[in-house]
C-alpha positions in Angstrom: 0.0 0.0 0.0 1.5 3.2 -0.7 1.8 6.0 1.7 -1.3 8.4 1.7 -0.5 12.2 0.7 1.0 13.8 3.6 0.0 11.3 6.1 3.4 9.5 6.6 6.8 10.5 6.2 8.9 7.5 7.1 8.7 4.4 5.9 5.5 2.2 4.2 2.8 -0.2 5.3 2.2 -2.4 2.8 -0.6 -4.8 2.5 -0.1 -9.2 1.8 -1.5 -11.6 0.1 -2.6 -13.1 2.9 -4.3 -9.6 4.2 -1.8 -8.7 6.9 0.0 -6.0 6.9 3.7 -5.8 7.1 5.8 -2.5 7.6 9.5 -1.3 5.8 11.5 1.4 6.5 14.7 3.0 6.2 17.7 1.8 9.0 20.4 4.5 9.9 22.6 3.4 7.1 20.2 4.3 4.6 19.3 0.6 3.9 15.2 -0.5 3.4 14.3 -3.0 6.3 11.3 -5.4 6.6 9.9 -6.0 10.0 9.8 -9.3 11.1 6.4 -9.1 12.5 3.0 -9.0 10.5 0.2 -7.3 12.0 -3.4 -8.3 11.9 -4.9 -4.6 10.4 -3.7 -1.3 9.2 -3.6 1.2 12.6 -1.6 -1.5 14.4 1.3 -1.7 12.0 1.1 2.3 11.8 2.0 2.1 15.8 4.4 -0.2 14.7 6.1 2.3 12.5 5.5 4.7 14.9 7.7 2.6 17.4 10.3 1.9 15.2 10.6 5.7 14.2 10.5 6.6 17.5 13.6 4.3 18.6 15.5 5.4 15.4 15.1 9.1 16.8 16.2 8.6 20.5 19.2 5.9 19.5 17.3 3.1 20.7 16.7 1.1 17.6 18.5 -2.0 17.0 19.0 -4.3 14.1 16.5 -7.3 14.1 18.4 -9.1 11.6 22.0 -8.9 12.7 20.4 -9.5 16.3 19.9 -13.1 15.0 23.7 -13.8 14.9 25.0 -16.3 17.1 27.3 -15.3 20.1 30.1 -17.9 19.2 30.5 -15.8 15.7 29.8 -12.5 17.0 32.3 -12.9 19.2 35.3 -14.7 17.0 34.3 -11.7 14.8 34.8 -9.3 17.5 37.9 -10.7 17.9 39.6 -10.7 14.8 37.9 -7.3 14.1 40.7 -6.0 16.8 44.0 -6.1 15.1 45.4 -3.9 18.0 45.6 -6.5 20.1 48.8 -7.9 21.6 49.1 -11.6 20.1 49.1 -13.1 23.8 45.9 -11.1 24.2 44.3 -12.7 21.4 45.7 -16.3 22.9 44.1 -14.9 25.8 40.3 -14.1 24.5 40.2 -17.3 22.1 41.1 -19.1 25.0 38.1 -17.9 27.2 35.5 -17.9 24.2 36.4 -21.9 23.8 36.8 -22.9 27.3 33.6 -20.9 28.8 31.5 -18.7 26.4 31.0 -21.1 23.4 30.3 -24.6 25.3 27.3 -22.7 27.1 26.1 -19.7 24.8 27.8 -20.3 22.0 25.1 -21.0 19.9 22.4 -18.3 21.5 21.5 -15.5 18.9 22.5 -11.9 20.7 18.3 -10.9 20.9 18.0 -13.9 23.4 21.1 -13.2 25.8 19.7 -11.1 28.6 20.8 -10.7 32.1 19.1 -14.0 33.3 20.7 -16.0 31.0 24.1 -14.3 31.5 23.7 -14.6 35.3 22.7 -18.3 35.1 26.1 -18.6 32.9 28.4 -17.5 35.4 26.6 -19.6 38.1 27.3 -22.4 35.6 30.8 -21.9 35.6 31.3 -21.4 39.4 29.1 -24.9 40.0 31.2 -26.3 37.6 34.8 -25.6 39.8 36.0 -22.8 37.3 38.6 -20.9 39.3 37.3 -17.3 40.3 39.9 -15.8 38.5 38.6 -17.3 34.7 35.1 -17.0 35.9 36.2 -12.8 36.3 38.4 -12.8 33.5 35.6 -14.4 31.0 33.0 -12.1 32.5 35.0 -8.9 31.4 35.5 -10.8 28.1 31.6 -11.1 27.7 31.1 -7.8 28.4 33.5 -5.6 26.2 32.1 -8.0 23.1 28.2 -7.0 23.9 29.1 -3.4 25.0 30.4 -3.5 21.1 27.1 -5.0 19.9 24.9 -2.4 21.7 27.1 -0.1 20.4 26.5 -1.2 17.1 22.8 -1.0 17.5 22.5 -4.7 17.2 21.1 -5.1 20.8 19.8 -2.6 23.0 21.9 -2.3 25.8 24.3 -4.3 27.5 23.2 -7.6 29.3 26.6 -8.0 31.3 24.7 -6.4 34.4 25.7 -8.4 37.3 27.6 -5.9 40.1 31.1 -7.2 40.6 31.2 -10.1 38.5 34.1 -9.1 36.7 35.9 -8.1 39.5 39.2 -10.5 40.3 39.9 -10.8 44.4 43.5 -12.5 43.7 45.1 -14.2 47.1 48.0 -11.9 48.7 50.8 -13.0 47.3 54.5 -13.0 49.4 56.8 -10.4 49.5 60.5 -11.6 50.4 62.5 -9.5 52.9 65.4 -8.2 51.4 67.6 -10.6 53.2 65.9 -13.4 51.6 66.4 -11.9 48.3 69.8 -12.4 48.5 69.2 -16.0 49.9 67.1 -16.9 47.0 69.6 -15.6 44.4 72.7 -17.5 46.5 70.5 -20.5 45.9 70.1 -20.4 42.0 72.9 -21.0 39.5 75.6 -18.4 39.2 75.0 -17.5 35.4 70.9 -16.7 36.7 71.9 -14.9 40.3 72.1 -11.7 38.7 68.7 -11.9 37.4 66.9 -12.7 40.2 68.3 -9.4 41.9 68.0 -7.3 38.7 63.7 -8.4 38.8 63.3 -7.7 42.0 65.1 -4.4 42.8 64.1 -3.0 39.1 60.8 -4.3 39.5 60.9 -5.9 35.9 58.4 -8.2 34.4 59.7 -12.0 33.7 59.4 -11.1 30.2 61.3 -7.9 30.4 64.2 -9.3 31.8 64.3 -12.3 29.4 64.5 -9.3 26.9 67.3 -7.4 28.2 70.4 -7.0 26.2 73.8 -5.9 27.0 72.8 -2.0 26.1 70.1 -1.8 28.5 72.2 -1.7 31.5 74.2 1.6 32.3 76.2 0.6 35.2 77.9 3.7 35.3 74.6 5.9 35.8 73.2 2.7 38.2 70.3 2.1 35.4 68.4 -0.4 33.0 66.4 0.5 30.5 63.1 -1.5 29.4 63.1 -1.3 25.5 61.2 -4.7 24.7 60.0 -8.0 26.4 59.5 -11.8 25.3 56.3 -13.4 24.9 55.9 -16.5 25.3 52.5 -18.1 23.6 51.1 -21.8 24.3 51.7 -22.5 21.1 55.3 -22.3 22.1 56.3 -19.2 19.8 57.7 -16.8 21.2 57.2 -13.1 19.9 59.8 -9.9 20.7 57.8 -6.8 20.7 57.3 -3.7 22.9 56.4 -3.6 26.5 52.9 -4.5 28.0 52.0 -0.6 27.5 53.5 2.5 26.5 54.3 3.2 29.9 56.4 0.1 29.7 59.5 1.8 27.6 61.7 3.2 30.7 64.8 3.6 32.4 65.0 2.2 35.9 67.5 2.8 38.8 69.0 -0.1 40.2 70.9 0.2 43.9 74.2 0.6 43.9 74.6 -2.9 46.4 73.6 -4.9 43.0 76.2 -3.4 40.4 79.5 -5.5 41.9 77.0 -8.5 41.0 75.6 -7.1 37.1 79.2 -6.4 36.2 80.3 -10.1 37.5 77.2 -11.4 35.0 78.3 -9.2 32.4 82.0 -10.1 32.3 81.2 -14.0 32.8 77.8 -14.6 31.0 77.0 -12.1 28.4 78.4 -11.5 25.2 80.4 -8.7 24.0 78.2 -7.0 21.5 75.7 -4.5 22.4 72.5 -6.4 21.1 73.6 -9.5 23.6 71.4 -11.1 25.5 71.9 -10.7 29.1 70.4 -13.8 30.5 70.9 -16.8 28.1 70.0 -20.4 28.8 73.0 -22.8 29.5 73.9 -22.9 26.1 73.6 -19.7 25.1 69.7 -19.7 23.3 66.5 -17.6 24.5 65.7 -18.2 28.5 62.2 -19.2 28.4 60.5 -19.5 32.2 60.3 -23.4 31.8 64.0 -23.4 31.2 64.6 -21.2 34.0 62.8 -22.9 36.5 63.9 -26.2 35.3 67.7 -25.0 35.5 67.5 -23.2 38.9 65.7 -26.2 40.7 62.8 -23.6 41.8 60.6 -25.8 43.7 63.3 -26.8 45.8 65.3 -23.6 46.0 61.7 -21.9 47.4 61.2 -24.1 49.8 64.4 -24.1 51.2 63.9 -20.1 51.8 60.9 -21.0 53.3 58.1 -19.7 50.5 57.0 -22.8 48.9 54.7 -21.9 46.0 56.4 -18.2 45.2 56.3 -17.0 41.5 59.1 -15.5 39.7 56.0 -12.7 39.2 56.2 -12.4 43.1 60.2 -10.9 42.8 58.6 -8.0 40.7 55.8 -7.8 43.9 58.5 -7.9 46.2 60.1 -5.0 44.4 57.3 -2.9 44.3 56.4 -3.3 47.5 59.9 -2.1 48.3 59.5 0.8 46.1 56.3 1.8 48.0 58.0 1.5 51.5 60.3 4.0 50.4 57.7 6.9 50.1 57.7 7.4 46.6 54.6 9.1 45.1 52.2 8.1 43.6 53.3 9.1 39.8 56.8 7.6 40.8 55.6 4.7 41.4 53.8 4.2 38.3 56.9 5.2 36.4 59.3 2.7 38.0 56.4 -0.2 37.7 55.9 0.9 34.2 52.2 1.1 34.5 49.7 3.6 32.2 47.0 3.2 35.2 47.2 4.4 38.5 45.3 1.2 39.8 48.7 -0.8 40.8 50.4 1.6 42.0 47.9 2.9 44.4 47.3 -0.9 45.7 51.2 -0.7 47.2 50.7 2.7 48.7 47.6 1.4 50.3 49.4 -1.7 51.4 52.5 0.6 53.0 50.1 3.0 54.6 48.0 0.2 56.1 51.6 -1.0 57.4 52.6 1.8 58.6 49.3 2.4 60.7 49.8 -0.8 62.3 53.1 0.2 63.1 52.1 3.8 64.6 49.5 1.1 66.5 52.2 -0.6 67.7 53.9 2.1 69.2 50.9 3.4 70.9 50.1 0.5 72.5 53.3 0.0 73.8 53.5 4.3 74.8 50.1 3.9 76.9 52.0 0.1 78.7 55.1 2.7 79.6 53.6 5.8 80.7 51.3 6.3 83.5 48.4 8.3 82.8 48.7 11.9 83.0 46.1 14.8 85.4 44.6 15.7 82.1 44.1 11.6 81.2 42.7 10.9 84.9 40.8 13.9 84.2 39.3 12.3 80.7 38.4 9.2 82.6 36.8 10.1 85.3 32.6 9.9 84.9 32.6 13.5 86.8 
């Protein structure tokens, strides 16, 4: 049926076969849609139009058609679509959409995922013994790939609605006195003693040091620079590319109580050119963290020192931790730790101020066992 003189502006109601009436109209791109639905007379396919008008106007409108994709190729679209992604993040997110997102919504259209059926996901996967960490970690994932689709107008808003679901709640991890440091690095090889000092009192990633090449380290000026890291994907292949983020490319200072030790490496260890690795395996190839953990007996080696479980992550935790003691700000901090986001740094400084309050608590306690109290204290305590 064509539109009436000066009835209608957008889009048509057209009239079947059948006698039931169907509407079309233009999408935001221009492009003539069909509605799905058919409508029993004339006025209620007007509202209909009327609706669909009304959504395109205030942003509401999404794509019935495109709705009808399945999550499992939305989402390995979404992902390929992202060619800024770090190959390791990519592992990552492939990972999460086979393990936990396709087995149980894989083959859902996005119209049907609402916040019931993404909140009797997750329940799924906790039931199920999925550690909280991947139940977290594919929560997030869910949630940046349907944020995109309600972006896009093909659903209306966001399903992923569930109030600290994607929040991780990681178990403290150990921080080694200094003393132990030096324990732990007496314990290990000599050709890998140097390393364990360099990633804990530079703070350096695993894959930062494994990077390190005989320019990075300035022993006269006391520094190392972070230029690139290794990554290491389960595939095996491991990539050389820039830091973890942009904040990543620094210069660090190193104390001056680890220098004697770099320049021992240096002269015994590393070769002569510039581009050099600094840490090798034992015959002089790419130190990969298997390899290192293999060669420096770390189970063992740990639990001698009395941590049993620690991660070579926890040396660059240590470090920090040791960085935040020291009073450095805030912006400090997040330079040293290579960090774009003030979120790390601020978790040290809040784990040094809560140890320093228990300290100052510790003093009081034992102040008010030494001193009697005072005329002004009696004073204070007495009910008159």
């Amino acid at each position: 049926m064509a539109n009436k003189p000066g009835k209608r502006r957008f889009g048509s109601v057209r009239k079947l076969p059948s006698g039931r009436f169907q509407i079309r109209y233009p999408g935001p791109d221009g492009k003539l849609r069909t509605g799905e639905a058919t409508y029993a007379n004339e006025r209620t396919a007007e509202k209909a139009l009327s609706l669909v008008e009304a959504k395109l106007i205030t942003g509401d409108w999404t794509d019935p058609q495109r709705a009808k994709v399945k999550l499992g190729i939305y989402a390995t679209k979404w992902i390929n679509e992202r060619t800024s992604l770090r190959p390791r993040t990519v592992e990552i997110y492939r990972g999460l959409l086979r393990r936990y997102v396709v087995p149980h919504l894989g083959d859902i259209p996005l119209s049907k995922i609402d916040t019931a059926v993404v909140r009797e996901w997750r329940a799924t996967l906790v039931g199920s013994g999925v550690g909280a960490s991947e139940v977290a970690k594919s929560y997030r994932f869910l949630r940046a790939v349907l944020m995109t689709a309600a972006d896009d107008q093909i659903i209306p808003r966001n399903p992923c609605r569930i109030r600290g679901a994607g929040e991780e709640k990681p178990e403290e991890r150990p921080v080694l006195t200094v003393p132990k440091v030096f324990e732990l690095a007496d314990l290990v090889p000599e050709r890998l003693r140097a390393l364990i000092l360099v990633a804990t009192f530079a703070s350096l990633r695993w894959g930062e040091v494994a990077a390190l090449q005989r320019m990075d380290l300035d022993l006269t000026a006391g520094t190392v620079s972070v230029r690139q890291q290794h990554v290491e994907l389960d595939t095996g292949e491991l990539l050389v590319g820039a830091p973890k983020s942009r904040a990543g490319v620094r210069t660090v200072a190193i104390p001056k109580a680890i220098v004697p030790a770099l320049q021992h490496h240096l002269d015994e260890f590393t070769g002569s050119e510039n581009t050099a690795l600094i840490f090798t395996g034992a015959r002089g190839g790419i130190l990969r963290r298997s390899n290192f953990r293999r060669a420096s007996d770390w189970s063992t080696i740990t639990r001698k020192i009395g941590h049993e479980g620690l991660h070579v992550h926890d040396l660059r935790h240590t470090g920090n931790t040791l960085a935040a003691a020291s009073g450095a700000s805030l912006r400090d901090l997040m330079e040293r730790m290579g960090h774009d986001s003030v979120r790390a740094a601020m978790i040290y400084q809040h784990t040094t101020a809560e140890a320093d309050r228990k300290i100052a608590d510790a003093m009081d306690g034992k102040i008010t066992e030494a001193r009697p109290p005072t005329a002004s204290t009696r004073q204070a305590r007495s009910p008159t």
